[in-house]
N, C-alpha and C positions, 0 to 999 in steps of 0.2 A: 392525340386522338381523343373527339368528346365519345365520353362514356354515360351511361347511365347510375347513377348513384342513388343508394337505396337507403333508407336511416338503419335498417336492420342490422347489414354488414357493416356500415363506418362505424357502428357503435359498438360491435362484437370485436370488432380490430382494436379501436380505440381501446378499449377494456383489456387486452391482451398483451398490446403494446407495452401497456403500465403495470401488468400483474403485479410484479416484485414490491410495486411502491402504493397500494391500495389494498391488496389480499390480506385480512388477517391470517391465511393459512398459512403465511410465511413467516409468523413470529414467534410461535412457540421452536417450531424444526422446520429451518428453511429446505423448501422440497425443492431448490432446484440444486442446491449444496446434496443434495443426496442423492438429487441423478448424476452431478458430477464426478460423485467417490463410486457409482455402482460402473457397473461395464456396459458398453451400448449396444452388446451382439445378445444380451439375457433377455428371454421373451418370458418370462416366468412370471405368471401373474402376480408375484408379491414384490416383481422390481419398482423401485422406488418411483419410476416415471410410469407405472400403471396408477400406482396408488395415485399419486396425486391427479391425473387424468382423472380417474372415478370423483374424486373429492372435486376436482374443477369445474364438472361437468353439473355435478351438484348446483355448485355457487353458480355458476351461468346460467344454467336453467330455472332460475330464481327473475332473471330480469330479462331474457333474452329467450326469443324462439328460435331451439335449434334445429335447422335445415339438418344438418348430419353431423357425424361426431369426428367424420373425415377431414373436415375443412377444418375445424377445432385444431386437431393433431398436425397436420401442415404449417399452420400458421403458429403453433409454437415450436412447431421445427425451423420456420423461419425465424422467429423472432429471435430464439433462442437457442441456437446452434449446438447440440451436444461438445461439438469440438471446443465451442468458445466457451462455453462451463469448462469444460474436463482444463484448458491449459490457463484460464485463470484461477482454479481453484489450487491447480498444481503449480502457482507460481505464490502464489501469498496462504495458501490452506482457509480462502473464506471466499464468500461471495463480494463481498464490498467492491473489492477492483470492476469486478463485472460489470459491478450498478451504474457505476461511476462513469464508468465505458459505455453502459449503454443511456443515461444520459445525455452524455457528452453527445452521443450521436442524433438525439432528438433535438438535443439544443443547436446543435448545427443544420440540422433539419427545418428547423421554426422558427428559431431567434436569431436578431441581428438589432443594428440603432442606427439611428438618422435622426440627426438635428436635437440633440440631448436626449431623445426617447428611447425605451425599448421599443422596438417592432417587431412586427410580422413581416420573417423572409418569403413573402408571395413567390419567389420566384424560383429555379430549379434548384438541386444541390446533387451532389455524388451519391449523398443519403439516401435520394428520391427514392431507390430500390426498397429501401424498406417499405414504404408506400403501396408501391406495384401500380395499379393504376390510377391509385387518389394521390395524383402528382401532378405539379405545375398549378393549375388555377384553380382543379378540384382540392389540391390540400388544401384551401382556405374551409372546403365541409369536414376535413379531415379534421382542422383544428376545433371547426364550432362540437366537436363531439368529442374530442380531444378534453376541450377547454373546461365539459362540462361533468367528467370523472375523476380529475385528477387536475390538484391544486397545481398548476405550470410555474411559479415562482422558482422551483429549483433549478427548470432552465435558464430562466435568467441569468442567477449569480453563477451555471456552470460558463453561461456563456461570458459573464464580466472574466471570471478568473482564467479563463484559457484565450482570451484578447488582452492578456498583460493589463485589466486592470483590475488587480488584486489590493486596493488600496478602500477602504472604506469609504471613501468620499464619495466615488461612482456609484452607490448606492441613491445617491441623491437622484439620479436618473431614472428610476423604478418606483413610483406610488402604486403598486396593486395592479399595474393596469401593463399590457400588452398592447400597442395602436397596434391595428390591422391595416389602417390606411397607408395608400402608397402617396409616393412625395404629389404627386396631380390630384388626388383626393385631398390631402392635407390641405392642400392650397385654397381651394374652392370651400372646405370648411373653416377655415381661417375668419371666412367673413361671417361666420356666428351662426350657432343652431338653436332650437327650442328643442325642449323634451316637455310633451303635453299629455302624457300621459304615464305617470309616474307614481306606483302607492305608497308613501311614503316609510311607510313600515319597512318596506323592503327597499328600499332609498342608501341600505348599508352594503358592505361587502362584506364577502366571508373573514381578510383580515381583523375587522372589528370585531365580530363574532367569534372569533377564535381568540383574541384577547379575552373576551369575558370566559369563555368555555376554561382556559387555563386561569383563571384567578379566583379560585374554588373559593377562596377565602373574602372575596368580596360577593361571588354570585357562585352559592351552594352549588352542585349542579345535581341534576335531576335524571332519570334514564330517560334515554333519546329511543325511540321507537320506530321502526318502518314496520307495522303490521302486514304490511301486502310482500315484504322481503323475507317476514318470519323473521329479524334479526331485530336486537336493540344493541348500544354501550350504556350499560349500568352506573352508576354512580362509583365505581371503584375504578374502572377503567379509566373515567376522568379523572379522578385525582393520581392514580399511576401515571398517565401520560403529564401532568401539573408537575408530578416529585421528578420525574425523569429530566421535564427539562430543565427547572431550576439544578441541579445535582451536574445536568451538562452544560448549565450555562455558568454557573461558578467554573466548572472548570473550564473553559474557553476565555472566560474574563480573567482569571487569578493563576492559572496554568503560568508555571517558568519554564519547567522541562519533564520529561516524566510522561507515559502517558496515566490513562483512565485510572486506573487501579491501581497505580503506585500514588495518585493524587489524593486520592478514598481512603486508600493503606492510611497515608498518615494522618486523615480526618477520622480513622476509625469508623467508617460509613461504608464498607467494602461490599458489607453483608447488603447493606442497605441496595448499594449498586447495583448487584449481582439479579436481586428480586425485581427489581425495577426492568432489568435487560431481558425478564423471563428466564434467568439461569436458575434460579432455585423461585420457592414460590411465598407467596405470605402466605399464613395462616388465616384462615377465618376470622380469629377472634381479634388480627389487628384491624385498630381502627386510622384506617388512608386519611381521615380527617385530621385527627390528632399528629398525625409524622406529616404532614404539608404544615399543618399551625407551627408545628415546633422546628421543622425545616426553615420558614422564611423569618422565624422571631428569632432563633439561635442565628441565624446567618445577617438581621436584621437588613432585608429587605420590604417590609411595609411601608412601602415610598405613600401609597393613598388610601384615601378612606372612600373611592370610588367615586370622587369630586373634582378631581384634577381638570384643568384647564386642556391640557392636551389628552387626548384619547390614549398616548402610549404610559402617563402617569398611569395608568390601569393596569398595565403589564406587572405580572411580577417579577420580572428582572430587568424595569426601566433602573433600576439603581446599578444594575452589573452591569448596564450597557445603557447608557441614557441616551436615549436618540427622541424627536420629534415628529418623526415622520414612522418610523416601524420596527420595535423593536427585534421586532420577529422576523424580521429581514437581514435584521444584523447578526443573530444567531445561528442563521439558516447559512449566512454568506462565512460565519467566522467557521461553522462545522465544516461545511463541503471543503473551506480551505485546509481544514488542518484535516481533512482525511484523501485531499492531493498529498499533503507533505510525504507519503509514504511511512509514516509511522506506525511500524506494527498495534494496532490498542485492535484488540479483539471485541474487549467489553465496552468500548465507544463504538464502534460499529455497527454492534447487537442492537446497544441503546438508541442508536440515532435512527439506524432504519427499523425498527418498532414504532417508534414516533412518528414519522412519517406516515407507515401507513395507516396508526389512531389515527391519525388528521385527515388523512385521505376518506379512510374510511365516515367521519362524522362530514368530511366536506360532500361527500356520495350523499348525504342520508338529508344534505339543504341544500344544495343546488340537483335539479332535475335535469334527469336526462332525456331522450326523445325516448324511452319502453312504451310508456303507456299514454294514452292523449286521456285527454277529457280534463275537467275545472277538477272533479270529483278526486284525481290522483294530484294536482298539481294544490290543491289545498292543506295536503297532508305536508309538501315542504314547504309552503307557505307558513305554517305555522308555526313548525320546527326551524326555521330558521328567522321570519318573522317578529314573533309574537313576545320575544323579552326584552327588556331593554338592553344598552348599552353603556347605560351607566346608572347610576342611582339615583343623580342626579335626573328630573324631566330635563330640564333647561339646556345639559349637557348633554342629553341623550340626543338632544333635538338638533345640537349645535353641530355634534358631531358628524351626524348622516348631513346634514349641512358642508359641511366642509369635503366631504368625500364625495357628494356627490360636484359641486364646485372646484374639484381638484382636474375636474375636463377641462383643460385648456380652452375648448372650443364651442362653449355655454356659455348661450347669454340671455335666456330665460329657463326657467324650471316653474311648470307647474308641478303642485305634489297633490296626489289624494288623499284625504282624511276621513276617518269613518265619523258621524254628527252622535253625540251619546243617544241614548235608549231609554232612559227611563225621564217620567215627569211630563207638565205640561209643557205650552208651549215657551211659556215666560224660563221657568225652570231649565231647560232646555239652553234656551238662548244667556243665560246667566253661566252656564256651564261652558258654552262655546266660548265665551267673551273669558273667561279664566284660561282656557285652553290656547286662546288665539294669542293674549298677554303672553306665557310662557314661548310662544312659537315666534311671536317678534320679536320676542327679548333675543331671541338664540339668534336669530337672522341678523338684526341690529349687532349685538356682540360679531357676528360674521362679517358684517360690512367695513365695522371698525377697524378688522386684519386687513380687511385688502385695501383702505383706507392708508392703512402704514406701509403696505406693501408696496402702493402708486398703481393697485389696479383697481380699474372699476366692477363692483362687484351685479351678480347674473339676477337679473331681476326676477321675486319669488313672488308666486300666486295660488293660492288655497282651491282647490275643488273638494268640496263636502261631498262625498257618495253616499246615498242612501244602498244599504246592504238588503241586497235581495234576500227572503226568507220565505222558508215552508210554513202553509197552514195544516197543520199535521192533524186539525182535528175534525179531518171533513164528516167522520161517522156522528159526530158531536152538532153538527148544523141544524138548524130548526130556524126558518123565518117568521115562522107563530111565537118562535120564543120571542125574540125579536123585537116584534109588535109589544108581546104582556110585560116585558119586563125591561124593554132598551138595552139587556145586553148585547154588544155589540161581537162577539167571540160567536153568539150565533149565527153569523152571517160568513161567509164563505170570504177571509182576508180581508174581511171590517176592520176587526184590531187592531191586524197590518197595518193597515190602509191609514187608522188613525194615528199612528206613532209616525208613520210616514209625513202627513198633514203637519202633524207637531213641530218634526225636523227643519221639514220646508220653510214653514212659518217665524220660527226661531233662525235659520239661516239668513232671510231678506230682511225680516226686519231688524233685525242687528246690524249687516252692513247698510240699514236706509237711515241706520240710529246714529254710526257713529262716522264724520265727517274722515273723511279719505281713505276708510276701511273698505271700499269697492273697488281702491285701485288693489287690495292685496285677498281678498276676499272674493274670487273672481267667478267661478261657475257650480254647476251642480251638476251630480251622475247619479246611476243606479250602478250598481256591481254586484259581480262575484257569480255565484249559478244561476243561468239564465232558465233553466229547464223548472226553478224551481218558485220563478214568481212571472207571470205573463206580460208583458206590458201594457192590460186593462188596467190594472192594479196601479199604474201610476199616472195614468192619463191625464185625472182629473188635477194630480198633483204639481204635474210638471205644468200645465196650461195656466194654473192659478199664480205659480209661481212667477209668471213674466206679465200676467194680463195687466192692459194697460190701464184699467179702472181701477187697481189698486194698488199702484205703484207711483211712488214720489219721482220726477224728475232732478229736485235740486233737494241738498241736505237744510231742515228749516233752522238750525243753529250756526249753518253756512253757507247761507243763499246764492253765496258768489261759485257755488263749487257742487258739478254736473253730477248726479249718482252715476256710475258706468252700468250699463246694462250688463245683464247678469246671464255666464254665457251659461249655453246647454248643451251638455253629452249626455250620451248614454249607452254601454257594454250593450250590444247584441251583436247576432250572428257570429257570433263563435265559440261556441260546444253546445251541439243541438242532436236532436236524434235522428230529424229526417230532415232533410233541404227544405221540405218547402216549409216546415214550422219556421225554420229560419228566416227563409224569402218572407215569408207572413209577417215573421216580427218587425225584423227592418220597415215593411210597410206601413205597419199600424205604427211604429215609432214618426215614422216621418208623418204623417197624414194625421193622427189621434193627436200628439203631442205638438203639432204646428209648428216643427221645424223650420224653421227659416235661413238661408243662405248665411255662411260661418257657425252655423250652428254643427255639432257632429256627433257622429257615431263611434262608439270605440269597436277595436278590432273590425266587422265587417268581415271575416275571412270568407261566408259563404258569398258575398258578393264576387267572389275570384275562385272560387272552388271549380274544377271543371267537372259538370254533371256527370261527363261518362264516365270520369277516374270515379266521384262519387259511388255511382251506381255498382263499378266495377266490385268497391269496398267493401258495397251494402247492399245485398241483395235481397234481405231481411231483415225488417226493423221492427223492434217491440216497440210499442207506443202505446202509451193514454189512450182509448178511443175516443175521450171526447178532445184530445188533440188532433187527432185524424178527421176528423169529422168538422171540426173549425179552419181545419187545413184546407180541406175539397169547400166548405160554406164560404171559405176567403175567393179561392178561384173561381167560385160562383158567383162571387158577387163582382169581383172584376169583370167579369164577360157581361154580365146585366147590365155594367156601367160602360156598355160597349168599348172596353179593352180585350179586343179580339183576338186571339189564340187560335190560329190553324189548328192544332194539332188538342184542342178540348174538343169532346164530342158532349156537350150539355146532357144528354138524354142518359147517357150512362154515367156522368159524375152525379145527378137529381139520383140515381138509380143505388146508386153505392152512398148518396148520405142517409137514404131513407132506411136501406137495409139497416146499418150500422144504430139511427137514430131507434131502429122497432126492440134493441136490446138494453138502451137506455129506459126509456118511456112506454115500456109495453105494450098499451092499444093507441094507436096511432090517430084515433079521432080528430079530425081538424088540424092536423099536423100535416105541412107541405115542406116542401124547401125555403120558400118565400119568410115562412115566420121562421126557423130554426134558423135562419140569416140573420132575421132582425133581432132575435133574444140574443141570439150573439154580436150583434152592434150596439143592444144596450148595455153590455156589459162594460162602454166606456164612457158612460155618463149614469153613475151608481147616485147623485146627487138625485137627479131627474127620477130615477126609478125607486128609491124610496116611497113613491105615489102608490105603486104597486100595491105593497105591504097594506094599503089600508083599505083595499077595495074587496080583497078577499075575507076579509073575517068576519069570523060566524058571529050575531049576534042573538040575542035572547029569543028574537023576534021569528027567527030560523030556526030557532035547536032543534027542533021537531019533525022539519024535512030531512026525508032520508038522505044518508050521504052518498055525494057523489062518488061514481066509481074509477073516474080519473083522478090525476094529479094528487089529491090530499083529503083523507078524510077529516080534514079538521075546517076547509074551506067553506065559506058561504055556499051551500048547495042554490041560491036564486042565480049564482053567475054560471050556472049549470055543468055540463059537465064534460065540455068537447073539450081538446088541448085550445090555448090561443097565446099568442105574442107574451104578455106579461105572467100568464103559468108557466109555460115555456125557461123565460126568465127567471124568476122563483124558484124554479126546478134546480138551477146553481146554488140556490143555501138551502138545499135538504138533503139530508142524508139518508134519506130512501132513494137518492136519484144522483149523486155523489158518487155513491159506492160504483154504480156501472158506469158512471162519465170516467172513473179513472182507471177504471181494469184494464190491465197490458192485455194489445191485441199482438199479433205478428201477422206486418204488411209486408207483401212481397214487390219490389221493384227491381223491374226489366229493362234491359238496351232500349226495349218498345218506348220506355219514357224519356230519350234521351232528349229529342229535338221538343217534347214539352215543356219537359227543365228549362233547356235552353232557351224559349224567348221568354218566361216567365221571373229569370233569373235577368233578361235584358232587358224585361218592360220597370225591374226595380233599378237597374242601372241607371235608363233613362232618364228618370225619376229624381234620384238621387245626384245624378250630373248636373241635369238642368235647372237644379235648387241652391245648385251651390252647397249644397252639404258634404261634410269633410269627413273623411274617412281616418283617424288613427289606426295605424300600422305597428306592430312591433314582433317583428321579425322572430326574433330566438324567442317566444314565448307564444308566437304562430304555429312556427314548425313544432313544439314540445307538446300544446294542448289541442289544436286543430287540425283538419284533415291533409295539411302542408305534411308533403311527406320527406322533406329536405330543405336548407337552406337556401337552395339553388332554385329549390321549385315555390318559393315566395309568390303569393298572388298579387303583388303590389302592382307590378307590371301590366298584368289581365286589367287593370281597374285604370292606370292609368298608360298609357304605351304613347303620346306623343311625343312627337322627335324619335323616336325608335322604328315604329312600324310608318308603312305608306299610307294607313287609311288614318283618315280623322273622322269617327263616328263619334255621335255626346255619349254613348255608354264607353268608351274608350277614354275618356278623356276626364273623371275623377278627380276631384281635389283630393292628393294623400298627402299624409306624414308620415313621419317614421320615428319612433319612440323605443325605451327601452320598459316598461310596463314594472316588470317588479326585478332589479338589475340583480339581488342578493340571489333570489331563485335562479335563474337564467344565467347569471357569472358573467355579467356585460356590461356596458357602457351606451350610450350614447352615441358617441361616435364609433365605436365598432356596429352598432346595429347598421348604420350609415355605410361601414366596409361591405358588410355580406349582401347588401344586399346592390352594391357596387360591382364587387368582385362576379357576382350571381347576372349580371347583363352582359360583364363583357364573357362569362363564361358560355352565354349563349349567342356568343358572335358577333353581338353589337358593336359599331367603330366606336373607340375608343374614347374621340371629342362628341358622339351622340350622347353618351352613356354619361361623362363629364356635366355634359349640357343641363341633363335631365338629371341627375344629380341634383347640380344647385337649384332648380327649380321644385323640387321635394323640400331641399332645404329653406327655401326660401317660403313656401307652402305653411312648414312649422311658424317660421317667425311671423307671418302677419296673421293666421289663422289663430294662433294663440288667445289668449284671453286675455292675455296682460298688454296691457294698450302701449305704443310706443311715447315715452318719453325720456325728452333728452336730462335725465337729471343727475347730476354727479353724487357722490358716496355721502359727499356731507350735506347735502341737501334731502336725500334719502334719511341719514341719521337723525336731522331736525323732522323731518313727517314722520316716522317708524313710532318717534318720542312722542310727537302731539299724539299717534292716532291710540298708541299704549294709556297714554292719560286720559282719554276720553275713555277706553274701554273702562280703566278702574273707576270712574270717574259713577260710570253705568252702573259696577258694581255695588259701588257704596250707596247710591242712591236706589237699589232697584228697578226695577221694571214698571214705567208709570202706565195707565189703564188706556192711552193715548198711542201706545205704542201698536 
């Protein structure tokens, strides 16, 4: 039976499902061990299963809205069956067996292998009742919510060791990753995908991040903060969780017989065990530092100085367990084994599931769940999981997220994003890039060399620079008189911006026009990050100058024989905005301002597929900028002028609601119509051209004596007198007399009444957009987390493109997409899993089976030629000889600097 599926409940289930192995309430006094020892007929409010209800309801109500506290109480009566506490507890006097058991049942649930992989069991199981109705083809949303609370690794290895393969080898079939793809999906990606939209920062997985988190002694650690959960782990919790495992991972490597604390007993570390397990406590005044230093120096484990060749030389128990691919897999696989054995160890049990839910709990706090949408929430684990390295090494750090991300079988280009540095001029700039690019192809080059030895050909890399969208936070600060007297450029409304942006740009092209076959790996340009917080006037003139053909070389002049490749263009809109139509407005002014041209594309896109009336349903009131609202209704205005006709605009009352709104900006309205408050707002994307402005106004000596005018500016030439017009109007944007009311939150109301207006205005940018051939990037688990996708299932990729699916072929139906994994470490994803959901997500809405197949590789195939990175046929060692020329020309650049020619 198809159901409806909501993010709210898969994610309140998913979260409940795992309690035991994510809750720190369970690690001081396990409360579900204390409903098991109370009696289940005691309604006494101080029974052990109220307490923790009150305490749970706490913790839930932190990230989840709760409908009622009924459904709460149900669902951990199902999960957790009084009967099945009480006669596990009274068979071993602990919870462990339980854990184990209800593992066991998830892993049977989810996991299963085909063709040397872990997979996802898409299909039914006996389990399914745990489920209830997110079963069969909706567990696949079960899992993406599943996947994103709670580290799944531990199914795996329950699932190796209870299929008899309890031998360490089979670990060789588990890199981090889960396929979700069924063997007909497998097949069809076999023949090679692109991921083109990738930030490289987050290009790592939580494994690698969790190596540095426990190797306090190469990378200190710091408190990790959710301010919107009110929670942090402190700096001592990380190194307790560091002692604990080194302490269990000696004993799993060196263990003969014995358990936990007869091993400790004779290491004389017993005490030490006990504190670590939360049985007794440490004192304030020790210090966690000094007992991890003198832990791994007495046990001598200092395998690295954080330089290691392989990512697991990082691990501090690659010496007790030397593995190459995870050493953390090997610990996790040797624990779950020796706690099947059925050996009584209390104090191994205490300590391992503690551990766990540390990890659980830091893996919560950098991979995002679907709570909260918006850039605004999803920056905060962007940077906490993001923002440090991975090793000390650059070269290594670079090499490594290289490798992980090239660990997808089914990759055979990666673009990554890059942020362009900040400070300096343009030369300076491009000198920085040119150091920064050397270390990034040295990492690549060393990567190709592996798969060079390995006999595969390795996944062809290409650079996208993003320019990072920024606030100009100092609009009270604007004066265009300053402007004029003094050239500072800070008093202009995103001048400054504007010019560090110029800088970027300029130091990005002519670098790769400088150095001969740096354009096959050097390949596009974006804008990112809050769309709400820089407009796309702001970059107009940047991104146009950036391709124009009057200043751009065709052939490199130190290698005439060899074509510069043109230089592709994206750029993040429409997806996290306030009101639809700021969105629909951006998307336009990107395509139309920036002279997008066919293969050219847009990232995300999601309000191109949003349906206005769920929209609407959402958002029935929207705070907004008014001078956003007012650009918003001056855009629809100016489409209908440019006779794109809208049934459903009645002109006389949108003229009617920009003027209202315009009379609390600009006061007295003199000379103010619709007509110029359109055009000030179309000069806002040619700021070159309206520097003219700036000099026609200013008072000269010749004036001083004429009284001032009583519009616009009392500092203006009173001879150009004194009605509003087109270029005061303009000007009106860098003053902070006129600032302060363009940005004040208004609250707009939107009605069903606007539903069928949305609609063709959302169809006339489809259109648009279709017939240009511009490309839409998709990325699914990072759709549904920050956009108005309210499930994995409910993906807009479909709405934008539906051929081979539906019966109609309209060009707003018919969209070039891709499908990407955007930032894989936030989102807990892959490449080809984003490629699963959104598979699983067509045939969940009925689609036959060879449609859905079809249209598949034609997505697939959409990434690979849309890409930036040009097709060629070149083998590993022929990559390895150009990687080397185009490194030596970069130093080459270096040591000679930047000549005045450039």
């Amino acid at each position: 039976m198809k159901i409806e599926i909501f993010r709210e409940p898969l994610d309140l289930r998913a979260e409940l499902l795992t309690l035991p192995f994510t809750s720190l309430l369970f690690n001081e006094e396990d409360p579900l061990e204390k409903i098991a020892q109370a009696s289940p007929t005691s309604d006494k409010k101080g029974h052990p299963l109220n307490k923790f209800k009150e305490m749970l309801y706490q913790e839930l109500n932190v990230t989840h809205h709760l409908r009622n506290l009924d459904e709460i109480d149900l669902l951990l009566q199902k999960y957790f069956p009084f009967k099945d506490l009480q006669e596990s507890y009274l068979d071993t006097k602990d919870m462990s067996g339980f854990y184990m058991k209800h593992l066991s049942k998830l892993s049977r649930l989810f996991i299963t292998h085909r063709n040397g992989k872990i997979t996802f069991k898409y299909w039914g199981h006996e389990e399914d009742t745990l489920l209830g109705h997110y079963k069969g083809i909706n567990k696949v949303a079960f899992w993406q919510s599943l996947n994103r609370c709670f580290s799944t690794d531990l199914l795996v290895f329950i699932h190796l060791l209870e299929n008899n393969m309890d031998d360490e080898t089979y670990l060789q079939s588990y890199r981090s990753t889960i396929h979700l793809e069924d063997k007909q999906l497998d097949q069809i990606l076999q023949a090679g995908v692109a991921d083109t939209h990738l930030h490289f920062s987050a290009g790592r997985n939580f494994a690698l991040n969790w190596i540095r988190l426990t190797s306090p002694h190469l990378f200190p650690p710091s408190r990790m903060t959710n301010e919107l959960w009110g929670r942090s782990i402190d700096e001592r919790l990380f190194y307790i969780c560091s002692i604990n495992r080194v302490l269990l991972g000696l004993f799993l490597a060196r263990r003969e017989q014995g358990n936990l604390s007869q091993f400790y007993g004779k290491m004389r570390k017993i005490e030490l065990m006990y504190k670590i397990a939360g049985m007794k406590s440490f004192r304030s005044e020790e210090n966690l530092s000094d007992i991890f230093a003198q832990l791994i120096d007495e046990l001598d484990l200092l395998h690295s100085d954080g330089d290691g060749h392989l990512h697991t030389e990082l691990d501090s128990l690659y010496k007790l367990m030397p593995d190459e691919h995870s050493v953390e897999n090997l610990f996790l696989f040797r624990a779950l084994k020796y706690l099947q054995s059925g050996i009584k160890d209390t104090l191994f049990q205490r300590a391992f599931w503690n551990y766990i839910r540390i990890k659980n709990t830091v893996f919560r706090m950098q991979v995002q769940a679907n709570h909260t949408r918006g850039l605004e929430y999803f920056q905060r684990f962007f940077k906490r999981s993001s923002k440090s390295r991975v090793s000390v090494n650059p070269f290594h750090h670079i090499r490594y997220i290289l490798q992980t991300q090239f660990d997808n079988p089914y990759l055979r280009k990666l673009e990554v994003r890059l942020s362009p540095p900040t400070t300096g001029n343009y030369k300076e700039i491009m000198l920085d890039l040119a150091r920064e690019l050397i270390e990034f192809l040295r990492a690549y080059h060393n990567v190709t060399h592996d798969f060079e030895q390995r006999g595969k050909l390795v996944p062809a890399l290409g650079v996208v620079y993003h320019l990072i969208k920024s606030k100009d936070n100092k609009e009270t600060e604007k004066c265009w008189m300053d402007f004029f007297d003094s050239g500072d450029e800070r008093s202009l409304y995103f001048r400054s911006i504007q010019k560090l942006y110029g800088a970027q740009m300029d130091a990005i092209v002519k670098l790769r026009e400088s150095v001969p076959e740096l354009s096959y790996y050097l390949v596009g340009v974006d804008a990112a990050s809050n769309e709400k917080w820089t407009e796309p006037w702001v970059f107009t003139h940047i991104f146009r100058n950036a391709r124009n053909s009057d200043k751009h070389r065709t052939i490199y002049q130190k290698a005439p024989y060899l074509p510069i490749q043109t230089l592709g263009i994206t750029y993040h809109v429409g997806e996290d905005y306030r009101h639809i139509l700021t969105a629909l407005r951006h998307v336009d002014e990107v395509v139309e301002k920036f002279n997008l041209h066919a293969g050219d594309r847009i990232g995300h896109g999601a309000v191109l597929g949003v349906k206005p009336q769920e929209w609407i349903l959402n958002n029935p009131v929207i705070v907004i900028p008014r001078i956003e609202y007012i650009e918003n209704l001056l855009w629809l205005w100016g489409l209908e002028k440019k006779n794109e006709t809208f049934s459903h605009i009645y002109l006389s009352n949108l003229e009617k609601e920009i003027l209202y709104h315009a009379k609390f900006i600009y006061g007295e309205m003199d000379g103010i119509h619709v007509y110029s408050l359109w055009q000030a707002y179309e000069k806002k994307f040619n700021p070159e051209l309206n520097l003219i402005a700036f000099n026609r106004y200013k008072p000269s000596e010749a004036t001083s004596n004429f009284p001032s005018p009583r519009l616009f500016c009392n500092l203006v030439n009173p001879l150009e007198g004194q009605a509003w017009n087109v270029e005061k109007l303009f000007l009106a944007y860098h003053c902070k007399c006129y600032l302060t009311s363009m940005l004040e939150p208004i609250e707009v109301s939107v009605t069903s009444e606007d539903v069928l207006f949305y609609q063709q205005i959302q169809s006339h940018i489809l259109v648009k957009v279709s017939s240009r051939g511009i490309v839409v990037e998709t990325n699914p688990s990072s759709n549904t987390a920050i956009t108005e996708v309210d499930h994995i299932f409910g993906h807009y990729i479909q709405e934008l493109n539906s051929r081979g699916l539906k019966g109609e072929h309209k060009i707003e139906n018919g969209l070039i997409c891709t499908i990407n994994t955007d930032d894989p470490v936030v989102f807990n994803t892959t490449i080809s899993n984003e490629f699963a959901y959104i598979y699983y997500s067509l045939l969940e809405k009925g689609h036959a089976r060879e449609d859905v197949l079809r249209w598949i590789d034609r997505i697939r195939f959409n990434g690979m030629r849309t890409c930036f990175i040009i097709d060629r046929q070149i083998t590993n060692l022929e990559r390895l000889k150009e990687l080397e020329r185009v490194i030596g020309e970069l130093e080459e650049l270096i040591e000679n600097g930047i000549s005045d020619e450039v």
